[in-house]
N, C-alpha and C positions, 0 to 999 in steps of 0.2 A: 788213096787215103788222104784225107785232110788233117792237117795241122793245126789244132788249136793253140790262139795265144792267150793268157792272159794277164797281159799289158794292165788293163786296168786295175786290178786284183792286185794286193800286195798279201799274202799268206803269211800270216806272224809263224816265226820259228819259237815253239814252246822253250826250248830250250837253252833259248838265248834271252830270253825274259829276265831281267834282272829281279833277283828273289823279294825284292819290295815290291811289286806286283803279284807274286805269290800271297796267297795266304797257306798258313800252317794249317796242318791236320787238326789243330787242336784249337784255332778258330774256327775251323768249319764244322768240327764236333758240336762246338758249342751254339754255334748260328743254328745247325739241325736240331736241337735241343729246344731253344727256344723256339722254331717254328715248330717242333711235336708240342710244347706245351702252349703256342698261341690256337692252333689248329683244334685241339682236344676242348682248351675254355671255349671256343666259340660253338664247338656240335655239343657241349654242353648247354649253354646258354638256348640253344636254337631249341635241345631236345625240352627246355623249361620250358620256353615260351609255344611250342604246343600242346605241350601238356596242359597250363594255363588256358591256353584257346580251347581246349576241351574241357576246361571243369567248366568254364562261361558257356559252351555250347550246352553243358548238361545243364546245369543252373536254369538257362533260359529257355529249355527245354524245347530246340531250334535242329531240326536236321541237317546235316551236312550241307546239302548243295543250299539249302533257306541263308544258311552262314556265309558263303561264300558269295551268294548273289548280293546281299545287305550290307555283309561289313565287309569281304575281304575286294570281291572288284570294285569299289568303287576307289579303292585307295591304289587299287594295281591299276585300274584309269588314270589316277594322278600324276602316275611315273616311282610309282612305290615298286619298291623287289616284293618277293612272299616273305623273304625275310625282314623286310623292314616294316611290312603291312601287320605282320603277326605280333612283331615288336610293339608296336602303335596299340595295337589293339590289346595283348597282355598289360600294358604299360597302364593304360587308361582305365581302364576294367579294375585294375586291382591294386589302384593307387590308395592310399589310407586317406579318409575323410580329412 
């Protein structure tokens, strides 16, 4: 049998962490809290903005794939996400004159 060392490796002992390195249950409540309610605005936001990109596909009365070869690859060639391309494109579309 072989003997592993590891020398290199120092393993923290949780339990000797002194408690300013803790955080409390009741900040980590609260960190969880706020990342449900950042996570919840943003699949909001996402679920507007295609909804948005569907009333303009109906309006312009453009099929799916016509849509996506026109307006949405040309901006995912640019280095745009789908989300940022959708964005762009609700944004522009249904800005007020």
């Amino acid at each position: 049998m072989r003997e592993f060392k590891f020398s290199k490796f120092r393993v923290k002992n949780l339990d000797k962490e002194p408690e300013s390195h803790r955080r409390s249950s009741e900040q980590m409540e609260k960190a969880r809290e706020e990342l449900k309610r950042r996570l919840m605005r943003e699949e909001l936001e996402f679920a507007l903005r295609l909804e948005a990109v569907d009333h303009l596909m109906t309006d312009l009365k453009v099929e799916p794939e016509d849509f996506r070869k026109l307006w949405i690859q040309p901006l995912l060639t640019a280095g745009a996400t789908w989300s940022v391309a959708l964005a762009c494109i609700a944004q522009s579309h249904f800005q007020p004159n």
